[in-house]
N, C-alpha and C positions, 0 to 999 in steps of 0.2 A: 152387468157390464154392457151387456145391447143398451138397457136404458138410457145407463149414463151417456152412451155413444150419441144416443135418440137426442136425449138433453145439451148438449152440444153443441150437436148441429144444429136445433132450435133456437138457442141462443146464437150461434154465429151467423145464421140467417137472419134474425133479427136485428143484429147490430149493424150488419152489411144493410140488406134493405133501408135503415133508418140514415147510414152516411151516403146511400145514390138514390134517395126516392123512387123505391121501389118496393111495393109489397111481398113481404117475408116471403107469402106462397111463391111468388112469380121467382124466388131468388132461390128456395128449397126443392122447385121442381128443375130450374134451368141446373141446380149443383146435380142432385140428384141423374138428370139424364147425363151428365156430361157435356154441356154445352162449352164449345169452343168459342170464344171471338176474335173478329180481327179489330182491328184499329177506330176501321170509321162504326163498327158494333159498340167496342166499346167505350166508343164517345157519345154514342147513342144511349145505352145501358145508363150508361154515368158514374164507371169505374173509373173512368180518367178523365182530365180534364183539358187536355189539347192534342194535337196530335204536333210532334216535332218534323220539321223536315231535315233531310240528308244533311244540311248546311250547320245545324243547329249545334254549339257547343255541350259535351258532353263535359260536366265537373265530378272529377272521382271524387270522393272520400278518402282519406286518410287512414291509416291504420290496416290493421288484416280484416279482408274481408269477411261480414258476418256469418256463421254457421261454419268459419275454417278455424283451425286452428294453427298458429305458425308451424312450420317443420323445425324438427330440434336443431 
């Protein structure tokens, strides 16, 4: 079970790394210690790709949101 665990995260470090140009190490140590970011980090990082201001229209989605399930 620890393996698979190991194997895992090795692959989701790698697939992360390969979509923000970062290598896997840099991405398995920052999960691993718990690294937090804010905003202008993670536009540095290359998790995101703009920062929105206050003014900027938010567009919902449609339907129940994911991971809910409707109330009966």
């Amino acid at each position: 079970m620890a393996q698979l665990r190991a194997d895992e995260r090795e692959r989701f470090c790698a697939r992360l790394a390969a979509a923000i140009a970062q290598s896997a190490q840099r991405v398995g140590d920052d999960l691993a210690k718990g690294v937090y970011l804010g905003a202008q980090e993670a536009l540095d990082y290359g998790i995101i790709d703009e920062i929105r201001g206050r003014e900027a229209q938010i567009h919902q989605l449609g339907g129940a949101p994911m991971g809910f399930r409707p109330r009966p």
